[in-house]
C-alpha positions as CSV (number, residue, x, y, z in Angstrom):
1,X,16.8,-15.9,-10.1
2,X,15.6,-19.5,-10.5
3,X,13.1,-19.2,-13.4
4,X,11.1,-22.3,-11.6
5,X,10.7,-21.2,-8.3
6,X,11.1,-17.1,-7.8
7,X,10.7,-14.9,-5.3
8,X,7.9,-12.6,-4.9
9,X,8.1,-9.2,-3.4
10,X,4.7,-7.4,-2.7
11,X,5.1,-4.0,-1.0
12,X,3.0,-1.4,-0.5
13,X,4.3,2.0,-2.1
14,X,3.3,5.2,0.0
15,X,5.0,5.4,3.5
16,X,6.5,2.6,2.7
17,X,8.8,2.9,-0.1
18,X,8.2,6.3,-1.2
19,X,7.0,9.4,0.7
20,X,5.7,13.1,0.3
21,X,7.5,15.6,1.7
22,X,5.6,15.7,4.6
23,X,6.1,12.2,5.4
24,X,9.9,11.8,4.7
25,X,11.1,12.5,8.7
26,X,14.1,13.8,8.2
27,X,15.3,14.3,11.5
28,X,19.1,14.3,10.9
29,X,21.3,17.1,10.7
30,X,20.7,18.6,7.2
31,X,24.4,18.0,6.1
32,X,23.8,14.4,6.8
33,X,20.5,14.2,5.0
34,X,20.2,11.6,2.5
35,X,20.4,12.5,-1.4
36,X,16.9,12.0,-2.6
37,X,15.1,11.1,-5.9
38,X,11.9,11.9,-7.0
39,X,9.9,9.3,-8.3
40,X,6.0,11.1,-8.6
41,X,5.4,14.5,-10.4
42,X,1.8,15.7,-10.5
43,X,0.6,18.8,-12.3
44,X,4.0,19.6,-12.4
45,X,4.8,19.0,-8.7
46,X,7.1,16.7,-7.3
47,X,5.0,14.6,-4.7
48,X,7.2,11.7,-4.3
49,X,10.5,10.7,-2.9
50,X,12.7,7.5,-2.1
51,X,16.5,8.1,-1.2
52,X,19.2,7.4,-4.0
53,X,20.4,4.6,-2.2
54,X,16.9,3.0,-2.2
55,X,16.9,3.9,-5.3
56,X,19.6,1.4,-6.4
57,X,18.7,-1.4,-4.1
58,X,15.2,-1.5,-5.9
59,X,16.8,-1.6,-9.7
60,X,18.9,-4.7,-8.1
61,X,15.6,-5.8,-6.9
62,X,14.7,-6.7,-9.9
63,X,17.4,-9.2,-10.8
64,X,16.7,-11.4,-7.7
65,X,12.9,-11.4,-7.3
66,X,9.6,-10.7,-9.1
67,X,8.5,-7.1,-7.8
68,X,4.8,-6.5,-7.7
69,X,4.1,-2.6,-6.5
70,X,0.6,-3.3,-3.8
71,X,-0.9,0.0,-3.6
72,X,-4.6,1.5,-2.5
73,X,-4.0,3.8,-5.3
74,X,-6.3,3.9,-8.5
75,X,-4.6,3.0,-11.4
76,X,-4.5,6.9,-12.5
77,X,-2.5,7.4,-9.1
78,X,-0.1,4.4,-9.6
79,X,0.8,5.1,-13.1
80,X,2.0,8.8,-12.0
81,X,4.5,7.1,-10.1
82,X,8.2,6.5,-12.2
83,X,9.7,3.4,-10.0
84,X,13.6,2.7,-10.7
85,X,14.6,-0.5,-12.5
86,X,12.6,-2.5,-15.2
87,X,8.8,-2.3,-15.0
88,X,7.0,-4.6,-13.1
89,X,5.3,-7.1,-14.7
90,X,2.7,-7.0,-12.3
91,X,0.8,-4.6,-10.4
92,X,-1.6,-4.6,-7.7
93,X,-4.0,-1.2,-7.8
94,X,-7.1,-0.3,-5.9
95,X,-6.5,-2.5,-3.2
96,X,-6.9,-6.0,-4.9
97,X,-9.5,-4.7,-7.2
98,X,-6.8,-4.5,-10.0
99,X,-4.4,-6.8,-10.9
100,X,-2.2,-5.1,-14.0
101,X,-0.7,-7.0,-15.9
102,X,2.3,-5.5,-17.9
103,X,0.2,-2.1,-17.2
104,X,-3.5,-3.6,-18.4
105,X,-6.1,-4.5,-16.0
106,X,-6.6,-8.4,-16.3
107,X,-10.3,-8.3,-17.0
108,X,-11.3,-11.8,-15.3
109,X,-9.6,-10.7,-11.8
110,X,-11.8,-7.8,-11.6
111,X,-14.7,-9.6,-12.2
112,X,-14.0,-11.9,-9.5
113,X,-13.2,-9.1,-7.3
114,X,-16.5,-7.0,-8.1
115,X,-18.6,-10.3,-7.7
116,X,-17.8,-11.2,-3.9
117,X,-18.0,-7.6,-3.0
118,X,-21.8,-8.0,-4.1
119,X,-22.0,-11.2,-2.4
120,X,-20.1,-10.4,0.8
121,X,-20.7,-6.8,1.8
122,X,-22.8,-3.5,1.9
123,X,-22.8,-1.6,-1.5
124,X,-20.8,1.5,-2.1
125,X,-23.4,3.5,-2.8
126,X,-24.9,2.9,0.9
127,X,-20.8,4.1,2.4
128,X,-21.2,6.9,0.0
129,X,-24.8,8.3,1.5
130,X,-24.0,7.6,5.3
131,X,-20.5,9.8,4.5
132,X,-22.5,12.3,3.1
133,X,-24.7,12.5,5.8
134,X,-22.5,12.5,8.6
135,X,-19.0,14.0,7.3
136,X,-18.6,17.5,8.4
137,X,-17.6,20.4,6.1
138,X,-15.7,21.9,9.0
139,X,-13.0,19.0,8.4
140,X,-14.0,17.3,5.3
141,X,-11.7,18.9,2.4
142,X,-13.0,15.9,-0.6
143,X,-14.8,13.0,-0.7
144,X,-14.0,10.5,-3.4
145,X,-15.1,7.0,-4.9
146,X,-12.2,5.5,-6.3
147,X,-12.5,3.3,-9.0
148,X,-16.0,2.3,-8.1
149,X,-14.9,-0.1,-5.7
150,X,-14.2,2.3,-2.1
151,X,-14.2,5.6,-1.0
152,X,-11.8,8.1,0.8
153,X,-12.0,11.0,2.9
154,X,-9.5,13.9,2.8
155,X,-9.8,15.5,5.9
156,X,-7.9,18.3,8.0
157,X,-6.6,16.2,10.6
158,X,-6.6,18.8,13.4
159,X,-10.0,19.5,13.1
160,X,-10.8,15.9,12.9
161,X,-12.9,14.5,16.0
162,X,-11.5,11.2,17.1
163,X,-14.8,9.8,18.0
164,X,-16.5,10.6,14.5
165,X,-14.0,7.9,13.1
166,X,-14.2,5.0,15.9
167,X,-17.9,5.7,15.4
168,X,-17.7,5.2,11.6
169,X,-15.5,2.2,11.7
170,X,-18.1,0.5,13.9
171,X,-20.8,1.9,11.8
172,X,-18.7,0.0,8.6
173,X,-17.6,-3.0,10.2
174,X,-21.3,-3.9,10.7
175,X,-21.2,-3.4,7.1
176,X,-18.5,-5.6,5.6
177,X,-16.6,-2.5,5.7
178,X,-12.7,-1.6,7.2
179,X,-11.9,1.9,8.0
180,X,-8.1,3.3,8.1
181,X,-7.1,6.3,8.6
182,X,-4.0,7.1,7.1
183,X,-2.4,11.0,7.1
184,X,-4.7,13.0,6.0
185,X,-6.8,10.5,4.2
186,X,-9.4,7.9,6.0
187,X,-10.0,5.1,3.8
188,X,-13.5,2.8,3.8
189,X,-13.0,-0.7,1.7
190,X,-14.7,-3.7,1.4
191,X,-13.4,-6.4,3.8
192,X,-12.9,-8.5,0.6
193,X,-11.0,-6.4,-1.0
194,X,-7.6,-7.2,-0.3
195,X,-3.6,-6.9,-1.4
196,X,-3.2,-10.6,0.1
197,X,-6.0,-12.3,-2.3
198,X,-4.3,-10.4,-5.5
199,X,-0.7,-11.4,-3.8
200,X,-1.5,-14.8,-3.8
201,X,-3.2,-14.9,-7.3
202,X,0.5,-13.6,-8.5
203,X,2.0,-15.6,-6.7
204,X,-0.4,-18.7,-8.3
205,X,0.5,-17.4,-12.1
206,X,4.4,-17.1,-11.2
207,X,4.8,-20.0,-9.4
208,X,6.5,-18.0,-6.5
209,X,8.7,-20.0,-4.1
210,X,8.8,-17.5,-1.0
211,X,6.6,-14.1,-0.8
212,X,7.9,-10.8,0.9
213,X,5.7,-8.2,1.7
214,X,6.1,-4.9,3.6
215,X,3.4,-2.1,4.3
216,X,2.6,0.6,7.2
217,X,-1.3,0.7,7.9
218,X,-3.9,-1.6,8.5
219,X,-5.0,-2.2,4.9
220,X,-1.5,-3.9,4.5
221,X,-1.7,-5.7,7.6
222,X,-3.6,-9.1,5.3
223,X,-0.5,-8.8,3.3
224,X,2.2,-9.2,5.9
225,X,0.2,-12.0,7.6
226,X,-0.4,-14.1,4.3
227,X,3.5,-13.0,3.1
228,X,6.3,-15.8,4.2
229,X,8.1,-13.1,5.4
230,X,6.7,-9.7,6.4
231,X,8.1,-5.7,7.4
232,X,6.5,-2.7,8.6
233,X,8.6,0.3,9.3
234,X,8.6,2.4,12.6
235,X,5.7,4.7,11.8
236,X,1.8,4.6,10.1
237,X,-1.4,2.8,11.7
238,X,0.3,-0.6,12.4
239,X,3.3,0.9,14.2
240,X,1.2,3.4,16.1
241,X,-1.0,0.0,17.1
242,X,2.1,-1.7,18.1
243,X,1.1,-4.7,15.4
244,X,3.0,-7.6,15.2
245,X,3.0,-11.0,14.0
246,X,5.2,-14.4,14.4
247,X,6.7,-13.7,10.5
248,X,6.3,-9.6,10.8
249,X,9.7,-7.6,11.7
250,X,8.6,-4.0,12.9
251,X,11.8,-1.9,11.8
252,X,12.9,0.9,14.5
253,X,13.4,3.3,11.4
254,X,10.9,5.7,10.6
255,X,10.1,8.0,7.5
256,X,12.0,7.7,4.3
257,X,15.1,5.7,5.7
258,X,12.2,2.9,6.6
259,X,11.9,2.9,2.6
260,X,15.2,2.1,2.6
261,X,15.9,0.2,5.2
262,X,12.7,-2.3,3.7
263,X,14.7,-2.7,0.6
264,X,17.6,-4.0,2.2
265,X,15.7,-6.6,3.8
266,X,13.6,-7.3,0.5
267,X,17.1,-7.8,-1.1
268,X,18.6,-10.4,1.7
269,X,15.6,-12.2,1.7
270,X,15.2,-12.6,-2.2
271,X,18.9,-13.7,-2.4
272,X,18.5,-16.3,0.2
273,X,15.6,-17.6,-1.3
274,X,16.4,-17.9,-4.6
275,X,19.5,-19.7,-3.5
């Protein structure tokens, strides 16, 4: 890897490159499914899987590209995760609202963050009372403030009326707000809060060349369109919205094969551009 000019690779983790149980689609013949690694245990559970072969091409990952995991997750949640290969240097948490930094929240970045979000948009606390008010116990199973910077819904998806969340994400978006609802979990964040505006800052500090990014939902959809290069895999919000953009490949696969499918194409494009 040139040491002047890298590549950077941002990708989003869950339904992207690893997956639950639930989400891994395994639609093959079970003799022909793929050998699989767990890479999240919580409370003693295993949540979290990526193939073996994905698996390897992430370790190689490493040697041709800077890797920066780009997850919604809290901090807590991210650092459950046990990625293959060397530890990433960088980190993007909470959406954009924490950069880590060999595992440490860079202080100033957050700051940054927390200031336009004043500036720019409706206050959390506002989300939180309208969610409150209008969620109903019938379908809502938690409600949660993550880091102090956005909130999330876990919801029982069959019971979940279709017009209570088209009527709340034009209820947000009034707001400076972005609604996504992803599995079993509907997500409200800042517009400002993005994976793109902590992309590019790494990008800034490593002097990054090219940038890859890959992600399934519609709060990775300002990452694939500010990435030189951009994936999503056959399934999540952005595949189910048919989303596409000039520099955005939408992948046929689907589940946890997408993972590693995504890392293949991470790995051709890093090699080519570090060339």
């Amino acid at each position: 890897m040139s040491a002047q000019a890298p590549v950077l690779v941002a990708s989003d983790l869950d339904r992207t490159l690893i997956y639950s149980a639930a989400a891994l689609a395994l639609t093959m013949p079970d003799p022909r499914a793929p050998r699989l690694l767990c890479v999240e245990v919580h409370e003693s559970r295993p949540l979290s899987y990526m193939t073996e072969t994905a698996a390897q091409l992430l370790a190689d990952l490493g040697d041709s590209a800077v890797f920066v995991p780009t997850t919604t997750r809290t901090r807590k949640q991210y650092q459950r995760i046990n990625l293959p290969g060397p530890a990433p240097t960088y980190a993007i948490c909470a959406n954009g609202g924490h950069l880590l930094v060999d595992g440490v929240s860079d202080l100033d970045w957050h700051a940054r963050v927390t200031a336009r979000l004043a500036d720019e948009c409706a206050p959390l606390d506002e989300v939180r009372a309208h969610l409150e008010e209008t969620a109903d116990p019938l379908w809502l199973r938690k409600l949660r403030i993550a880091e102090d910077l956005f909130v999330y819904l876990v919801v029982e998806r069959e019971l979940l009326p279709e017009d209570w969340v088209k009527e709340f994400a034009v209820w947000a978006e009034e707001r400076g707000w972005t609604v996504s609802l992803q599995g079993r979990k509907i997500y409200a964040v800042p517009k400002p809060l993005t994976k793109s505006a902590a992309m590019r800052e790494v990008a800034r500090r490593t002097g990054a060349s090219l940038t890859l990014a890959a992600g399934d939902s519609l709060l990775d959809a300002d990452l694939l369109l500010a990435a030189d290069r951009g994936w999503r895999p056959g399934h999540g919000e952005l595949a189910d919205a048919g989303w596409t953009a000039p520099a955005v490949s939408a992948l046929p696969e689907r589940g946890v094969l997408a993972g590693e499918r995504i890392l293949r194409e991470f790995l051709r494009g890093a090699r080519q551009g570090a060339v």
